[in-house]
LOTOR-329672 format. One record per atom (N, C-alpha, C, O, CB): x, y, z. Coordinates in steps of 0.02 Angstrom, whole numbers, plus 50000, padded with zeros to 5 digits. Last residue first. Glycine has a CB too. Example, Ala and Ser with C-alpha at 12.3 -4.5 7.8 and 13.67 -1.06 7.14 Angstrom:
2
506424988850354506844994750357506455000250394506705005750402507044997050286506604971650390506154977550390506604983550390507124983450423505654977650452
***
This chain:
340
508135078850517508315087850528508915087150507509295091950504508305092050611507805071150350508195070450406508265078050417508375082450375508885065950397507695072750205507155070150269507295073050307507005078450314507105063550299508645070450122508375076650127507985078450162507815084350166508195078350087509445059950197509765066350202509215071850184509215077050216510405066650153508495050250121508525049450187508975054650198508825054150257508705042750213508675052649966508045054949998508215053050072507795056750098507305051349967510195048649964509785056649926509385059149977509465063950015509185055549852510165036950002510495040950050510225047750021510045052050060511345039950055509325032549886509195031349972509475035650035509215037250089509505024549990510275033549786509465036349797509265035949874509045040649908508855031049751511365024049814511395031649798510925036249812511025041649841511455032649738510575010549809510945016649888510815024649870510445029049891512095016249899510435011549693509835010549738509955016249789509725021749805509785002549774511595013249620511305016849602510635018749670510435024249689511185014049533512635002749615512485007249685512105013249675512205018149710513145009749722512804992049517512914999749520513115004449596513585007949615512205002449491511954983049592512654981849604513134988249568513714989249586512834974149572510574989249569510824985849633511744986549643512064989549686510574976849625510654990449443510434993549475510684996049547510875001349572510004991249470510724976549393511234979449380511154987749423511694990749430511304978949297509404968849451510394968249461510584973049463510694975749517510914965349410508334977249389508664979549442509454975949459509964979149475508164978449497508844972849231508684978449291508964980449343509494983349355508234977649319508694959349267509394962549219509454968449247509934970149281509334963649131507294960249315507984957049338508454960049331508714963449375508174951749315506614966449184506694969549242507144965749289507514970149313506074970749269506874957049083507374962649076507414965749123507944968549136507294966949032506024946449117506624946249133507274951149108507884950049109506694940349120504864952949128505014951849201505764950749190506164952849232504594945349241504984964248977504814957748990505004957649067505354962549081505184952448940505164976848938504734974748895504764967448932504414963848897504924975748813505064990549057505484985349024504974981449007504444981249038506044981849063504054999349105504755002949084505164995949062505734997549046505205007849157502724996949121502614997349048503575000149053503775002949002501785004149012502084992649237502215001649247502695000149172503175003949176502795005949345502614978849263501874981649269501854990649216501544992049165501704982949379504044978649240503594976549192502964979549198502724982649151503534969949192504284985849372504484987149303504074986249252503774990649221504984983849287503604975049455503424983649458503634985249391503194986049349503894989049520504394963449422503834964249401503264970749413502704971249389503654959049419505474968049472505704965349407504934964749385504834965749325506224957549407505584971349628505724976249572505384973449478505124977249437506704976649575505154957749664504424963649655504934970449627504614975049601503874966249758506464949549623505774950349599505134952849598504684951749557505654947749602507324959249712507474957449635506804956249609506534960649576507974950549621506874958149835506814964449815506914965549736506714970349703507284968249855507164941849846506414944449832506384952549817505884954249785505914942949902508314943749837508144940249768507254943349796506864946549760508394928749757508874947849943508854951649891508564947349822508684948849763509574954549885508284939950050507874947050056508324951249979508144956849962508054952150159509074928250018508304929550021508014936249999507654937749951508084928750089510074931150054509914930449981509054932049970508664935149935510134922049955510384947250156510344936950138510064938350092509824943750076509894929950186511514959850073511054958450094511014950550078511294947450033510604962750072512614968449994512584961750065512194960450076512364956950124512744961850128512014978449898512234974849877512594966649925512764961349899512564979349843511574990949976512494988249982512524983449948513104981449948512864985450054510434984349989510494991549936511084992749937511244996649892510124998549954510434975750095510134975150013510174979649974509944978949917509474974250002510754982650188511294978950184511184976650111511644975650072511354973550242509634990050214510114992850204510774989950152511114992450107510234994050265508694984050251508604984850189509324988450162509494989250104507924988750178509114977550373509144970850307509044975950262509294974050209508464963250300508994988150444509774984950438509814981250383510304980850347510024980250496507704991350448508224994050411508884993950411509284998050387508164998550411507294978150519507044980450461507344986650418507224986950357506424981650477508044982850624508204976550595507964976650527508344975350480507934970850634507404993850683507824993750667508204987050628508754988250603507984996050710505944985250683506054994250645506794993950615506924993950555506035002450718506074970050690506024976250745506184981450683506604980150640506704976250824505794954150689505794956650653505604965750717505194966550762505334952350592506624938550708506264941250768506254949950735506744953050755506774939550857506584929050563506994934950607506414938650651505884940850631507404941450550507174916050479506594914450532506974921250570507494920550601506554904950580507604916450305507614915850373507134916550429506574918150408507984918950385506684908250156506724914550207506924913250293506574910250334505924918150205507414899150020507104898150090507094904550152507574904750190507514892050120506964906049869507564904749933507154905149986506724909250001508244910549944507014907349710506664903949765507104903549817507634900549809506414897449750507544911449570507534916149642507274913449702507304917149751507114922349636507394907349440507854905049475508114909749564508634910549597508394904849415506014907749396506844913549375507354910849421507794914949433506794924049398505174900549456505474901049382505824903949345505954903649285505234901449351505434901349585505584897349534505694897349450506094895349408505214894149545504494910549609505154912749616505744906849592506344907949583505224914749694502914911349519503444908549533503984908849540504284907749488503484906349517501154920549508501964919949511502584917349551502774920049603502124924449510500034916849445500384914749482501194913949478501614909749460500094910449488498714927249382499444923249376499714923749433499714928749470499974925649326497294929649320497504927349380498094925449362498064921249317497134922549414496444946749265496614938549238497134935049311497314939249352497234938949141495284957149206495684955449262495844944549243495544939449224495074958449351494784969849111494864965249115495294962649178495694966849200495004964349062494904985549117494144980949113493964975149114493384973149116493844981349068496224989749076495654990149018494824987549040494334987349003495934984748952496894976949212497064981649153496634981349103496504975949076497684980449123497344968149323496794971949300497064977249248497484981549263496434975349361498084950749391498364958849336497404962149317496944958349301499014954949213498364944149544497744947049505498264953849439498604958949449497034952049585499204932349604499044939349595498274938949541497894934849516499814943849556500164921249728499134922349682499114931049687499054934849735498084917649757501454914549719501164920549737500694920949704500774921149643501484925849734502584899949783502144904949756501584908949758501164907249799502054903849729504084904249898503504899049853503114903749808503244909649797502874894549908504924913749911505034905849945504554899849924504584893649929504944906150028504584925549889505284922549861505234914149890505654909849879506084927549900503074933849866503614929049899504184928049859504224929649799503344922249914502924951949833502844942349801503084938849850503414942449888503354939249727502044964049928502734960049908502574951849883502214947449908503294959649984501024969149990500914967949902501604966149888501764966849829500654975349847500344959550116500614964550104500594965350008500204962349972501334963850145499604949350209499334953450148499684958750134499354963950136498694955850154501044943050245500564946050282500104953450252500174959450263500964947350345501554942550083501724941150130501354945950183501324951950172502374940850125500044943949967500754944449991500854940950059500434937450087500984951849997499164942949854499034939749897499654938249916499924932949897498604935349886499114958149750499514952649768499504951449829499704955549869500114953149752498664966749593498444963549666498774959149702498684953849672497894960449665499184976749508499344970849511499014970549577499154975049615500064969049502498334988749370498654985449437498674981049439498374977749397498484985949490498365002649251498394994049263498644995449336498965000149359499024988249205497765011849253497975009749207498115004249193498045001049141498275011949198496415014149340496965014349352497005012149312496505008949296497225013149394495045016949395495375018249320496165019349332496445024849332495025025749279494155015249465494695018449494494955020549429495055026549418495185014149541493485003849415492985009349421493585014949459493295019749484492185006849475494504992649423494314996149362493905003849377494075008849347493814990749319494494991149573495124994549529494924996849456495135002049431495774988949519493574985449576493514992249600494124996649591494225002649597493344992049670493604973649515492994977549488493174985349504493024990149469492234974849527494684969349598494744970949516494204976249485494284980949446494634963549473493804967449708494264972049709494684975149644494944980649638494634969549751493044954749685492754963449718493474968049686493434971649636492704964049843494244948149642493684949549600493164955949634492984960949602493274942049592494864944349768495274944849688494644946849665494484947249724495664937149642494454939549896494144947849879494434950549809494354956249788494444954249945495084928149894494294928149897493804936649890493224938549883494144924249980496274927449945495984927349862495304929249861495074932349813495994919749824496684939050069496364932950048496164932849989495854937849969495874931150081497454948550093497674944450157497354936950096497664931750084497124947050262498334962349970497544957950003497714953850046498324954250050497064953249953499034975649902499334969049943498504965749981498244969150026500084972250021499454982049755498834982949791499044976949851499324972449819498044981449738500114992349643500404987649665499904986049728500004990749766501144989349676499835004549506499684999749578499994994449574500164991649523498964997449593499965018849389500015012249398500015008249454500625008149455500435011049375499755032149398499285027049364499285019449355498895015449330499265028749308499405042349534499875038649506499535033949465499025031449488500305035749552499485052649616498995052149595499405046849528499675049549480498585059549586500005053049758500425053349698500015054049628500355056549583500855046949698498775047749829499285053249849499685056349789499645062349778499815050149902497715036749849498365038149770498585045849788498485049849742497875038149659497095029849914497065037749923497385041449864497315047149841497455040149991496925017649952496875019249860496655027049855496255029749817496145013749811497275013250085497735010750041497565013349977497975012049934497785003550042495985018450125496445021450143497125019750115497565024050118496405021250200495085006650079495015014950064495655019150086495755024050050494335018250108495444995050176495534996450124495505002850085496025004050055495274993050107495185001850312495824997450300495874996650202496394997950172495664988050350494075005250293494305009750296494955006750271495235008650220494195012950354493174994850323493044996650249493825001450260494204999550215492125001750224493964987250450493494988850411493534990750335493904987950294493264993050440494584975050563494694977450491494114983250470493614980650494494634970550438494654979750720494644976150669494634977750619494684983850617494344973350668494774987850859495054982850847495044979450784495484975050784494914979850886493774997350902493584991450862493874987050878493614982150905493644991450801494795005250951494465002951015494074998050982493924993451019494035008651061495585010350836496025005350878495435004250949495705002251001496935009650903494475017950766494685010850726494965007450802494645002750826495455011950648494275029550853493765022650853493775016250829493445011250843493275023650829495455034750856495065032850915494675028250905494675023150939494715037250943495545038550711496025033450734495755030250801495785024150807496765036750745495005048650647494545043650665495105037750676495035032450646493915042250606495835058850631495185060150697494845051150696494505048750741494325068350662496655052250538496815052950602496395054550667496485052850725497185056850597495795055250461496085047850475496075046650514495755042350543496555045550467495425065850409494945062850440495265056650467494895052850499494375061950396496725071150328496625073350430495995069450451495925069150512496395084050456497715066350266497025066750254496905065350313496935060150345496705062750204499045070350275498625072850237498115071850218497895074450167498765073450206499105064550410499405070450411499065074550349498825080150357500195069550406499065051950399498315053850427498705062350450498555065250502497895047050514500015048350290499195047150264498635050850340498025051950336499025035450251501295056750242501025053250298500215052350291499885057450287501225057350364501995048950084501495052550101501185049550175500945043950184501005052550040503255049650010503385045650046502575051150082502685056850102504305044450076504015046849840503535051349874503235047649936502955042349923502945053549823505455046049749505115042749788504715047749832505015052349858505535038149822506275053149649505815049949643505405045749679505005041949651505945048049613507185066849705507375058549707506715053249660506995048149639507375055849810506685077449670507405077349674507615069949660508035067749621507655079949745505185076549715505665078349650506245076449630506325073849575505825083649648505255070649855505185067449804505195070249750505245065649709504775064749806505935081949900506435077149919505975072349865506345069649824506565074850014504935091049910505565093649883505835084649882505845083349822506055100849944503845084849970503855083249879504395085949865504575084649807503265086649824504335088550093504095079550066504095080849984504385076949946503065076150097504395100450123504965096850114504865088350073505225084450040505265096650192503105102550099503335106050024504125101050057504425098150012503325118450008502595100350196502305095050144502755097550101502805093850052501475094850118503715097350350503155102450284502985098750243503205092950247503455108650234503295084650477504005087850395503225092350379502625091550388504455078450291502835076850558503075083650579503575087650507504035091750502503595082150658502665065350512502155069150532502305077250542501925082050535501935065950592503865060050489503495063050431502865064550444502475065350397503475059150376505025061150527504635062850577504175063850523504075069850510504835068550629506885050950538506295055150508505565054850550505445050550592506155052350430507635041450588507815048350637507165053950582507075059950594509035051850631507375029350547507975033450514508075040150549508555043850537507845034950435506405025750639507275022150635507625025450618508165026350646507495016750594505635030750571505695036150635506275032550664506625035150707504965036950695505395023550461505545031650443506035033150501506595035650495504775037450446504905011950484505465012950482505795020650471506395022250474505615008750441503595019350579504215015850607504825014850574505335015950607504075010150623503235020050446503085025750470503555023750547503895028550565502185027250469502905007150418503355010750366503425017250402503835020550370503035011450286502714997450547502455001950493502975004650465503535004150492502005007150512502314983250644502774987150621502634991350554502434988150505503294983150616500704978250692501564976250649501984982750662501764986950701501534974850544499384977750705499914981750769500654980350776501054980750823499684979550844498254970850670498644966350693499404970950716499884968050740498714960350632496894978250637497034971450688497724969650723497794967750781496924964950645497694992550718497134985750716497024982550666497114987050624496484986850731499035000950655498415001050669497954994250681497964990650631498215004650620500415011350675500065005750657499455006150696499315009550745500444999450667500625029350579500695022250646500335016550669499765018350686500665024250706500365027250404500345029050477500485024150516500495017950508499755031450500500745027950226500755023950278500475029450339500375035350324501535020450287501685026250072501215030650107500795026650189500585020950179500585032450038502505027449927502395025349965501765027950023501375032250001502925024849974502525030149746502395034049817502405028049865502305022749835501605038749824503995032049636503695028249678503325032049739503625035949776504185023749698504395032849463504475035949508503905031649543503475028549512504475043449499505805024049362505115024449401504735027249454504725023449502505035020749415507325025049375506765030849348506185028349338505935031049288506925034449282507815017149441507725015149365507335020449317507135020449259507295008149362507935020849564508165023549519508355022749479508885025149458508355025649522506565019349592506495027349598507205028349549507265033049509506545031149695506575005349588506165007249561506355015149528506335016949469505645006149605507565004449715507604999849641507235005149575507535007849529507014990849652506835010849821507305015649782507495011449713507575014549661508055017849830505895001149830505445007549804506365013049773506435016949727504755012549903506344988649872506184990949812505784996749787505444997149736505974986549790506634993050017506854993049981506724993349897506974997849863507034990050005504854992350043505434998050044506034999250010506115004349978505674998250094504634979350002504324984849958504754991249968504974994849923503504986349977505224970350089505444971650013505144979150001505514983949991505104965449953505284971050230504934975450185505174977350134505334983150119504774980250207504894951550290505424957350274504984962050226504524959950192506204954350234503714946750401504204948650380504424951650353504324957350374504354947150370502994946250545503394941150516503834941650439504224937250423502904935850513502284958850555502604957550608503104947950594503454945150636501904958350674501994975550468502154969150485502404966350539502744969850577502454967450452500214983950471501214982950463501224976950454500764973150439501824984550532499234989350448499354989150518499944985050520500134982750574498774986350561498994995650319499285000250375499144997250436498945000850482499005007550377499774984950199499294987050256499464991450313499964990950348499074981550286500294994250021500304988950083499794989250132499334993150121500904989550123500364999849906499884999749944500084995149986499844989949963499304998849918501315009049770501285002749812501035005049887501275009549921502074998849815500975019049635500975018749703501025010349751500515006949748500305022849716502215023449509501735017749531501725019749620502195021249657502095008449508501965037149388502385033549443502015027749468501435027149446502575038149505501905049149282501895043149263502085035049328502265029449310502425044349204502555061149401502525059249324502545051049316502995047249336503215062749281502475068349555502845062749493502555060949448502075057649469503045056449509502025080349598502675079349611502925073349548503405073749509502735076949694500485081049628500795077449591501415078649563501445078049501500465076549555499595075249809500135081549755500385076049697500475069949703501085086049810498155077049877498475075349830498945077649799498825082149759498215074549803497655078750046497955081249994498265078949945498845077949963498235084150008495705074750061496545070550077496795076350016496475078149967496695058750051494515073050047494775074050115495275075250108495495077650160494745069950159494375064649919494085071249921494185076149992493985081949994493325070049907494785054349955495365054949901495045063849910495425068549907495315049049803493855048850063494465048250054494785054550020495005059250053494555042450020492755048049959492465052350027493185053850040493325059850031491965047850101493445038649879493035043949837492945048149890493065053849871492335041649799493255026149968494145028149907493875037149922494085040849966494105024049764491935026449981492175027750036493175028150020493595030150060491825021350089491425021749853491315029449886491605031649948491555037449968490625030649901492135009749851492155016249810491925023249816492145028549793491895015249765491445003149920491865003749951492385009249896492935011749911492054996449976490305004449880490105005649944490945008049937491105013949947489724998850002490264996349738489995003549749490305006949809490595012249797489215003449759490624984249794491074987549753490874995349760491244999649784491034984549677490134982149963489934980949871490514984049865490874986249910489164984949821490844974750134490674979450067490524978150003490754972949980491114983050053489614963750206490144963150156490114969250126489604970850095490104957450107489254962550329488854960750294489194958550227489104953250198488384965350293489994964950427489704956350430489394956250375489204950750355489154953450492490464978350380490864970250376490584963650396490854958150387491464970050419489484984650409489554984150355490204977050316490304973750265489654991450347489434984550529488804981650497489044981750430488734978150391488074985950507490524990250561490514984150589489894980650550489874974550542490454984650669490245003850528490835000450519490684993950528490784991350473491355002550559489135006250604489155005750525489555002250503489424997750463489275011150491489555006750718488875002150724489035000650635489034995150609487925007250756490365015750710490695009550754490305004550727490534999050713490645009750840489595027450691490255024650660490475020550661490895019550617490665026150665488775027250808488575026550743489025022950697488925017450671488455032550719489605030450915489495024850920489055022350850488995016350838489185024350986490265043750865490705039350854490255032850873490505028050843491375040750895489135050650745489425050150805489625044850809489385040250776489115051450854489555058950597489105054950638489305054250708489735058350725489025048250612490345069950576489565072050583489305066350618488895067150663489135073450511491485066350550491415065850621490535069050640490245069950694492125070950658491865067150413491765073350416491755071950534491975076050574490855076150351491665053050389492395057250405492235065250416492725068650429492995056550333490385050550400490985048750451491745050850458492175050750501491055042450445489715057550299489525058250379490015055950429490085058350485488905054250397490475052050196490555059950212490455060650268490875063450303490145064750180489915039250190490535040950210490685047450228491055048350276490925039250168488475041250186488605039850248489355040650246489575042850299488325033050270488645045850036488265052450087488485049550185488595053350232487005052050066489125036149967489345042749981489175047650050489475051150091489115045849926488115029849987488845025350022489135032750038489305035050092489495018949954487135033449895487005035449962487625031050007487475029250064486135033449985487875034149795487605038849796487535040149890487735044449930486975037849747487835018649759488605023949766488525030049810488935031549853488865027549688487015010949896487075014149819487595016749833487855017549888486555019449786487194998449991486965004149995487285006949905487715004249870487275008150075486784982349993486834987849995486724991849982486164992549957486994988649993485344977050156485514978350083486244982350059486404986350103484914982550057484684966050286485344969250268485424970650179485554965950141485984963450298484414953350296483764958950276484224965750271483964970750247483014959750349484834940850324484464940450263484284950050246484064952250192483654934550281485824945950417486024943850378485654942550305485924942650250486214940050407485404964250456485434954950471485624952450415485624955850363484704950450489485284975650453484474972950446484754965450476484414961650511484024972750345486274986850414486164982550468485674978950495485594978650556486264984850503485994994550302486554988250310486564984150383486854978850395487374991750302484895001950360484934997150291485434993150267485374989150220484875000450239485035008850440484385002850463484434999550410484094994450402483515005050477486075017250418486265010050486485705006950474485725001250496486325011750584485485026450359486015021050313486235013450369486445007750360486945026750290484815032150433484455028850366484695021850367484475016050371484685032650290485705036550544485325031950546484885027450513484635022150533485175033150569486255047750459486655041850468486225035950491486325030450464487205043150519
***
């Protein structure tokens, strides 16, 4: 481990990176806990003043995905990546639109832990434990029973890839982003071919296309979300990235231009509030807001993941989806099969 510290940590001029090969060999050392935690700390941190490569931060997906249990329970499905240190300003379309999705027959993983540094939001793994679920404490065979049945795969990330969790001590005494924060969002649990990816800043649209291609994902969408999450806005517009074949192109998507733009309420945002609004959106009551934006990251998941031929059949979509009670239907499925 000390090779690899004298060679990303030289300084700003004298600092190199590191090869796939040997990114590999220092990620193994850190999740395995071979290195020692002030090593880990020193790497971690040298490796963010310096900047991960594409390589670097591919072997550390790759150290990941080779730690971690993968089940494939779903056929053809999209995983949506958010940040595992949550939210704390606003709403979790993505939740809601994961039953949109599950029951348009798109199948959906989700995947998360208890929040984490920098910023110590609210997690998907909070709204679970709203619902009275423990998805640290479920069998794995109850987790894919309930994502068969329903289409949504809901994966505790430092339950099935146990290096996470040993190395949770040293992320929350950092305090800050590392390589990990990203590697841990492209575990693909579901092993799924289509993405939905959430970034804080444009400025990593192009590292990160590169490393979605070398992922080989079929296509993904990158989306400079609401508190880098991978939800669009509804209230203005949204800088994505589409990657698909080797190619990556930039669109900007407008809640305007479907006629969905709505000014977002101002909500002192808690676990349980966060599953009161998604609730009330899958009843078809939900503020406009929070259902026109679950309308438009349904309507362009669809499209992404090749099940409707245009954004505006996915609308038509999910609407009708929605006001079916098809969403609910799914929701109450998989939150009963959870639940002791």
């Amino acid at each position: 481990m000390i090779a690899w510290l004298k060679e990303v940590g030289r300084g700003k001029r004298g600092a190199r990176d590191l090869t796939y090969e040997e990114s590999l060999q220092a990620a193994e050392e850190i999740m395995s806990l071979r290195a020692t935690p002030a090593q880990i700390g020193a790497f971690l941190m040298a490796e963010r003043i310096k900047m991960e490569s594409v390589e670097e931060l591919n072997a550390f997906v790759d150290a990941c995905r080779q730690a971690a249990w993968r089940e494939t329970p779903l056929e053809e499905g999209i995983d949506c990546a958010g940040p595992y240190d949550g939210r704390k300003k606003s709403f979790y379309a993505s939740f809601a639109c994961a039953f949109v999705l599950a029951a348009a027959g798109l199948p959906v993983t989700l995947h998360g832990a208890g929040s984490l540094p920098p910023k110590w939001g609210i997690t998907l793994h909070d709204l679970l434990g709203e619902l009275g679920i423990r998805p640290d404490e479920l069998p794995r065979e109850t987790i894919v029973a309930a994502a068969k049945r329903t289409g949504l795969l809901y994966a505790p990330a430092e339950r099935w890839c146990p290096p996470l969790g040993r190395l949770r001590p040293i992320r929350e005494q950092l305090g800050m982003r590392t390589a990990l924060n990203t590697a841990e969002k492209l575990i693909d649990y579901g092993r799924s071919p289509y993405l939905v990816f959430g970034v804080y800043h444009n400025t990593v649209f192009d590292r990160l296309s590169r490393l979605m291609t070398a992922l080989e994902y079929r296509k993904a969408l990158i989306v400079q979300g609401a508190e880098g999450s991978e939800d669009l806005f509804v209230d203005r517009p949204t800088r994505t990235y589409i990657v698909e074949r080797g190619s990556a192109s930039l669109n900007v998507v407008s809640p305007e231009s479907w006629g969905l733009d709505t000014p977002v309420p101002d909500v002192e945002w808690t676990a349980a509030s966060q599953i009161g609004a998604t609730e009330a959106v899958l009843r078809g009551e939900g503020h406009l807001a929070f259902m026109n934006q679950v309308l438009l990251n349904a309507a362009y998941r669809l499209h992404l993941a090749n099940r409707v031929g245009s954004v505006e059949e996915g609308l038509y979509t999910a609407k009708s989806i929605l006001e079916q009670g098809r969403a609910r239907d799914t929701y109450e499925r998989w939150r009963a099969l959870l639940q002791p």
